[in-house]
C-alpha positions as CSV (number, residue, x, y, z in Angstrom):
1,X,0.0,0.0,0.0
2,X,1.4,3.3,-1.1
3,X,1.6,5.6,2.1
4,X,1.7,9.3,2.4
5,X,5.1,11.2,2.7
6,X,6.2,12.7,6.1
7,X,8.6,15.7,7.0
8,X,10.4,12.4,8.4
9,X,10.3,9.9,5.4
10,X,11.6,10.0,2.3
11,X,10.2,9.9,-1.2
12,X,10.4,6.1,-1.7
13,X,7.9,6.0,-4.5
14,X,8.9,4.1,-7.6
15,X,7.5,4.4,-11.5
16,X,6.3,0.4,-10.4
17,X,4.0,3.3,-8.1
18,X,1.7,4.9,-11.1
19,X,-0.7,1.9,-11.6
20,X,-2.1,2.3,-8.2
21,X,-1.8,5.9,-8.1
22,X,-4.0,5.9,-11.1
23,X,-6.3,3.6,-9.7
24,X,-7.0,5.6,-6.6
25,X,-7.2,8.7,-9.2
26,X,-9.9,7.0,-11.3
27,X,-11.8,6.0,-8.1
28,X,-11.5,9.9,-6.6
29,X,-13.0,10.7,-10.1
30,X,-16.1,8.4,-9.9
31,X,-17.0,8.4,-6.4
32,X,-16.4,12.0,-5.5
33,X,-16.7,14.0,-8.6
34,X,-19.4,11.6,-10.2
35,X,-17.6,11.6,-13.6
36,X,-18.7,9.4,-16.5
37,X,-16.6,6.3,-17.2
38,X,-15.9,7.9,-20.9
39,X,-14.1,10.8,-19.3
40,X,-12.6,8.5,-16.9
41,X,-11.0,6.2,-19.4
42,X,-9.9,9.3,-21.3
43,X,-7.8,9.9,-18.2
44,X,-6.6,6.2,-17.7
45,X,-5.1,6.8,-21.1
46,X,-3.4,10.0,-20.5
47,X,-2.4,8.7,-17.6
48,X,-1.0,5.6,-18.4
49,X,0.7,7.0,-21.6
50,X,2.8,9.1,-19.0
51,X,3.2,6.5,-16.9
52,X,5.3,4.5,-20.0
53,X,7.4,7.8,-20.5
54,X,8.1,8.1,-17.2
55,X,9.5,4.1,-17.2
56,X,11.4,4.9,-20.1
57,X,13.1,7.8,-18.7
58,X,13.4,6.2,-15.2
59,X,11.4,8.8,-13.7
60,X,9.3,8.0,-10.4
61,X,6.6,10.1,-9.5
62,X,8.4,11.6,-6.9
63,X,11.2,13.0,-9.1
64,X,8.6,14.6,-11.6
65,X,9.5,18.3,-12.0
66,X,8.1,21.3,-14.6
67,X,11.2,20.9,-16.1
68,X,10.3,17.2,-17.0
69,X,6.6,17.7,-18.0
70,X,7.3,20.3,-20.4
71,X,9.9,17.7,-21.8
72,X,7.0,15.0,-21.8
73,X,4.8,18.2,-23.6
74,X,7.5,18.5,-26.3
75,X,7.4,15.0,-26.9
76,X,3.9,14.5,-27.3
77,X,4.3,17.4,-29.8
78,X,7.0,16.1,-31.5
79,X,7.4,12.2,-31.2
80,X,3.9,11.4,-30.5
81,X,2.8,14.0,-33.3
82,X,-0.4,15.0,-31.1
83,X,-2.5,17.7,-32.1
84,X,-1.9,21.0,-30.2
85,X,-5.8,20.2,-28.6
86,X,-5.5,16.6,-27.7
87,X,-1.5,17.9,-26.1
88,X,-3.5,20.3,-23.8
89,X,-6.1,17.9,-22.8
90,X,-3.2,15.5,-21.8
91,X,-1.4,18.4,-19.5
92,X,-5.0,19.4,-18.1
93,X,-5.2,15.5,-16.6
94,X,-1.2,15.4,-15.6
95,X,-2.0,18.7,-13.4
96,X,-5.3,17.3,-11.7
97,X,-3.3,14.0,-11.0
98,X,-0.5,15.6,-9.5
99,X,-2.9,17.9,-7.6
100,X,-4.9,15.1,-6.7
101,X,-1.5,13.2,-5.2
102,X,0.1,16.5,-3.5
103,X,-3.8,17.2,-1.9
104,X,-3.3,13.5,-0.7
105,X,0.0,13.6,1.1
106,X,1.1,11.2,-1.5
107,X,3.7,14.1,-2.6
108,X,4.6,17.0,-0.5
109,X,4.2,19.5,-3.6
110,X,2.4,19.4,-6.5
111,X,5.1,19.7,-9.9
112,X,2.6,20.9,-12.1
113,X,1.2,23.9,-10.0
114,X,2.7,26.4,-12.5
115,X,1.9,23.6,-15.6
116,X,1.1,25.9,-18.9
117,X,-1.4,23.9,-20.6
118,X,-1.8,25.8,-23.4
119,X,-5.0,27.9,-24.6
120,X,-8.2,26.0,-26.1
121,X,-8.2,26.3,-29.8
122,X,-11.6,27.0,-31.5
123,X,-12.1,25.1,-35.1
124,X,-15.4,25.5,-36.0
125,X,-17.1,22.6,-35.9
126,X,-17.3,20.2,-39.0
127,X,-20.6,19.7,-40.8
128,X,-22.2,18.2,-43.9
129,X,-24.3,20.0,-46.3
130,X,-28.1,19.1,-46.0
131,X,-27.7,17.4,-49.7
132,X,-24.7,15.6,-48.6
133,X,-26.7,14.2,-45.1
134,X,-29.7,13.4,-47.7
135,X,-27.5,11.3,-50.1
136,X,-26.4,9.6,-47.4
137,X,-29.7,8.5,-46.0
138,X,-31.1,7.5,-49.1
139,X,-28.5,5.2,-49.9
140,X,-29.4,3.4,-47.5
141,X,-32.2,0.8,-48.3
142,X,-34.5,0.1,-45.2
143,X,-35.9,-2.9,-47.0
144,X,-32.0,-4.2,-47.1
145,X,-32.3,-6.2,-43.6
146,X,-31.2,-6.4,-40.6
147,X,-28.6,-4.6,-41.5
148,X,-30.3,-1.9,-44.0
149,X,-33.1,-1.2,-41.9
150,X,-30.7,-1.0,-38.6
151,X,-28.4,1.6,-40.0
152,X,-30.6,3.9,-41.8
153,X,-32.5,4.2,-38.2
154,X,-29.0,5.0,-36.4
155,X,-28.2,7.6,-39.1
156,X,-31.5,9.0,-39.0
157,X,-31.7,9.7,-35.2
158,X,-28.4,10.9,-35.3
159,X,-29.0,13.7,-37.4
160,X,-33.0,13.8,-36.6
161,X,-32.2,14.5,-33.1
162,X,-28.9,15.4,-32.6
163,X,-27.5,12.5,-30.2
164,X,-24.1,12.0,-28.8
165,X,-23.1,8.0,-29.8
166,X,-22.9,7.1,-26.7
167,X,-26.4,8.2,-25.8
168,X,-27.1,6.5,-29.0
169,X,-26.0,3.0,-28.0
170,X,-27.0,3.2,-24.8
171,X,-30.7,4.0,-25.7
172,X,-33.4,1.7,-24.4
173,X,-36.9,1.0,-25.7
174,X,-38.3,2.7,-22.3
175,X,-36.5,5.9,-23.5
176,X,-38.8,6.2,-26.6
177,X,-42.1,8.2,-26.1
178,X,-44.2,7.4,-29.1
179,X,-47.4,9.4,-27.9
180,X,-45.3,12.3,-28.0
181,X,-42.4,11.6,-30.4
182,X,-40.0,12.2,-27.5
183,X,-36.8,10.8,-26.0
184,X,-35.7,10.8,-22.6
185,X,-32.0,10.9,-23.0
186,X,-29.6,10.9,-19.9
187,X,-26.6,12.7,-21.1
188,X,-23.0,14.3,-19.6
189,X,-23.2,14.4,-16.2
190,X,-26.6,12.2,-15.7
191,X,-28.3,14.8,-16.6
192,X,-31.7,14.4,-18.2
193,X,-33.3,16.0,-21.9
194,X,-36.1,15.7,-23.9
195,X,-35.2,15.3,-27.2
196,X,-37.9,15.4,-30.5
197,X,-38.0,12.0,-32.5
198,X,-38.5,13.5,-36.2
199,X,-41.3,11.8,-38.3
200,X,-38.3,10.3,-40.4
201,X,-36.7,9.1,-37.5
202,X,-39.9,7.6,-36.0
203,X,-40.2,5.6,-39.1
204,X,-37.2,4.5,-39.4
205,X,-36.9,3.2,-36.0
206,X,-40.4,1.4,-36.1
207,X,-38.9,-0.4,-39.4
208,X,-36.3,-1.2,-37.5
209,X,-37.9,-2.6,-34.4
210,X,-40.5,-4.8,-36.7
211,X,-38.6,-6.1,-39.1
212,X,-34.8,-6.0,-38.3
213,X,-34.1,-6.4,-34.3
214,X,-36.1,-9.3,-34.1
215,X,-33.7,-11.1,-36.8
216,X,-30.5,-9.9,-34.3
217,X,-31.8,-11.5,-31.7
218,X,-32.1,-14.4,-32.7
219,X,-28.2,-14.0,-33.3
220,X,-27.0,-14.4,-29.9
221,X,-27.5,-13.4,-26.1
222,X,-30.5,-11.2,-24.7
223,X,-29.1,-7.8,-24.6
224,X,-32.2,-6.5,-21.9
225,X,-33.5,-3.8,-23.9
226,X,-31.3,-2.0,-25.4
227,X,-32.4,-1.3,-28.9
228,X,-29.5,-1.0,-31.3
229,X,-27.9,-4.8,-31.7
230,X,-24.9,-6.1,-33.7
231,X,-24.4,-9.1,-36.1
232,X,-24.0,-11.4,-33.0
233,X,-27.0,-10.2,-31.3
234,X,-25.6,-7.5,-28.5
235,X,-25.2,-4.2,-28.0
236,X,-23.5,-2.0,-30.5
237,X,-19.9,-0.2,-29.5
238,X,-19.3,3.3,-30.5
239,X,-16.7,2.0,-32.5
240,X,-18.6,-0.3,-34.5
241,X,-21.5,2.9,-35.1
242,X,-17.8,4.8,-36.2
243,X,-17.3,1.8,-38.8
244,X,-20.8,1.2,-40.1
245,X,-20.9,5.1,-40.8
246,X,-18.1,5.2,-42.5
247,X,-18.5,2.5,-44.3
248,X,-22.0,3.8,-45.4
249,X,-20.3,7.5,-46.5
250,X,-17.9,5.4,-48.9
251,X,-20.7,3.9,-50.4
252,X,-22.7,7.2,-50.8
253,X,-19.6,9.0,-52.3
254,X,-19.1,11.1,-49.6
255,X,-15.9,12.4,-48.1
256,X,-14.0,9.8,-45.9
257,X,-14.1,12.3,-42.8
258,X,-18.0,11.5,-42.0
259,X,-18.2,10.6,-38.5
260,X,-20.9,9.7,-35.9
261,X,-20.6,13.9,-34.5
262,X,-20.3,14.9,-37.8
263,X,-24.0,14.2,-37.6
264,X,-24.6,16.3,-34.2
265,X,-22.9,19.6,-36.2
266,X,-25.2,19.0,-38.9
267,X,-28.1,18.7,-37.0
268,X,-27.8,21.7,-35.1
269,X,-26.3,23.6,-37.6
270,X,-29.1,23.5,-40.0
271,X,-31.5,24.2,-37.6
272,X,-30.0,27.5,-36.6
273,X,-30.1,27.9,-40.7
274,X,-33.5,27.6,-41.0
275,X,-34.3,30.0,-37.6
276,X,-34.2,28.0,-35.2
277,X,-33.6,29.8,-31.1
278,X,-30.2,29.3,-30.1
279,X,-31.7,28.8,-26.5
280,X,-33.7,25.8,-28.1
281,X,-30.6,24.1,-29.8
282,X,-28.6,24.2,-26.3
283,X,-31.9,22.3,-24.9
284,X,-31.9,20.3,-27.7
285,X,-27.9,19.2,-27.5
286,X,-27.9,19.1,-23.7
287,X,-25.2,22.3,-23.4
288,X,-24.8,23.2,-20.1
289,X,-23.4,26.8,-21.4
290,X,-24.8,28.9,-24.0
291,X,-21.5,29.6,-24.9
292,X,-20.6,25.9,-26.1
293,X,-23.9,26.2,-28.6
294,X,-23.0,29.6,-30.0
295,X,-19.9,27.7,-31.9
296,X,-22.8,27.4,-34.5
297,X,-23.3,30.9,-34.9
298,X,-20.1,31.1,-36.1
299,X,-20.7,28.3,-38.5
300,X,-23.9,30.0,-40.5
301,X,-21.8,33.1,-40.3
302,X,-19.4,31.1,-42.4
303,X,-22.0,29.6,-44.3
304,X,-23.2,33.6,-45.3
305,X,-20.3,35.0,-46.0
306,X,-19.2,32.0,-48.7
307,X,-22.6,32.9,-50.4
308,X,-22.0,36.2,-50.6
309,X,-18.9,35.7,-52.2
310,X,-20.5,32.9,-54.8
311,X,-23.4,35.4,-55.6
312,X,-23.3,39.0,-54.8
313,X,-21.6,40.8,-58.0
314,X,-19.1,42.6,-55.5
315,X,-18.6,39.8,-53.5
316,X,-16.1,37.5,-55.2
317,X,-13.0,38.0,-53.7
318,X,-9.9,40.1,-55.6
């Protein structure tokens, strides 16, 4: 058992140490600050990543310094060839560890304190064109099953209303509200939306609850009731959803970057086209800030000026 440091004792910790550091990390995360297990293992990897470095470089946790974690910054950088966003979301987990160990006693100061993690870069968000998302729907034959009927419902409450994957594949049948073409999703942080189930989507998830997910079943194990089911009969992976839509975009003709969010851009995107309130789209998303929804703004603001440039007779650029 790894014990605090005294005044009296010395720093003894070895980079054999970081497993159970982590562990204790990851269990501070989900019991005290309630965190889901997707931003957990987003910090297992960080952590873990660091944790090779620092065995490489025999570098116990007691010996980590600034000096050293802006040499394992520079090497995530360079070696690693991160981008400059997932490199600050890396040092933002190093600094609450460290925090987390110092606050602890497990180290008498905390290296990263002063830790410059870089500022948040602001790309606007990808999105498809609503003739792009419409090619790829209808290239998808319902009537094509399990598998036909299956993915053309996933695609079509993706973009109908706007879901995260992971609220996708966990969805349940008693999430669906069919008197009120509603979902009950339980998003980031446990917390709970209403979401709109499009007339599209309705239909295409009715198809698919007839005529395909009856034929999964019989594949393999009973999955409870979740509704979205793989080849062998259980519950789809976000990685497999990843897959099936790309491998669906390729077919259509469409760009190799389509992507389960992709999806999520588009459908809040071309709502705020067509007028929808930007108050109603953060509902809609499950935002907890206004600001994070306003990214869209920026979006159709893009969108107008790259018609004005195709179309207004002093537009086109010089």
């Amino acid at each position: 058992m790894i014990q605090p440091l005294t005044a009296c004792s010395p720093p003894l910790l070895m980079s054999r140490d970081y497993p159970g550091l982590i562990d204790r990390f990851l269990l501070f995360l989900a019991a005290e600050r309630g965190l889901s297990a997707n931003y957990r293992l987003s910090v297992q990897r960080t952590l873990e990543r660091f944790a090779d470095w620092s065995a490489e470089h025999d570098l116990p946790p007691s010996a980590v310094s600034e000096p050293r974690l802006a040499e394992y910054h520079r090497w995530l950088r360079g070696e690693c060839g991160l981008a400059a966003s997932s490199c600050r979301v890396a040092m933002v987990h190093l600094r609450q560890f460290f925090r987390f160990l110092a606050r602890e006693k497990v180290l008498p100061a905390n290296p990263a304190a002063l830790l410059e993690c870089g500022r948040a870069g602001s790309p606007l968000p990808e999105t498809l064109r609503a003739d792009e998302v419409n090619t790829l729907l209808q290239s998808i034959d319902p009537a094509d099953l399990p598998y036909g009927a299956r993915d053309r419902a996933i695609l079509e409450m993706l973009y109908g209303s706007g879901l995260r994957v992971s609220e996708l594949v966990n969805l349940r049948a008693d999430q669906v509200d069919w008197e009120e073409n509603f979902l009950r999703i339980t998003g980031k942080g446990n917390k709970t939306r209403y979401v709109p189930l499009g007339g599209v989507a309705a239909k295409a998830l009715r198809s698919y609850l007839t005529h395909a997910r009856p034929r999964l079943l019989r594949n393999g194990r009973r999955p409870g009731n979740v509704l979205f089911l793989s080849n062998r009969g259980e519950q789809l992976t976000r990685d497999r959803i990843l897959q099936i839509i790309k491998e669906r975009a390729r077919a259509a003709g469409l760009p190799e970057n389509v992507y389960p969010h992709i999806l999520r851009h588009s459908f809040a995107t071309h709502l705020l086209e067509n007028g929808a309130d930007l108050r109603v789209i953060q509902d809609m998303l499950g935002h907890a800030s206004l600001s994070t929804t306003q990214v869209y703004t920026h979006v159709d603001q893009k969108r107008l000026v790259s018609l004005h440039q195709t179309f207004h007779p002093r537009g086109k650029k010089a």
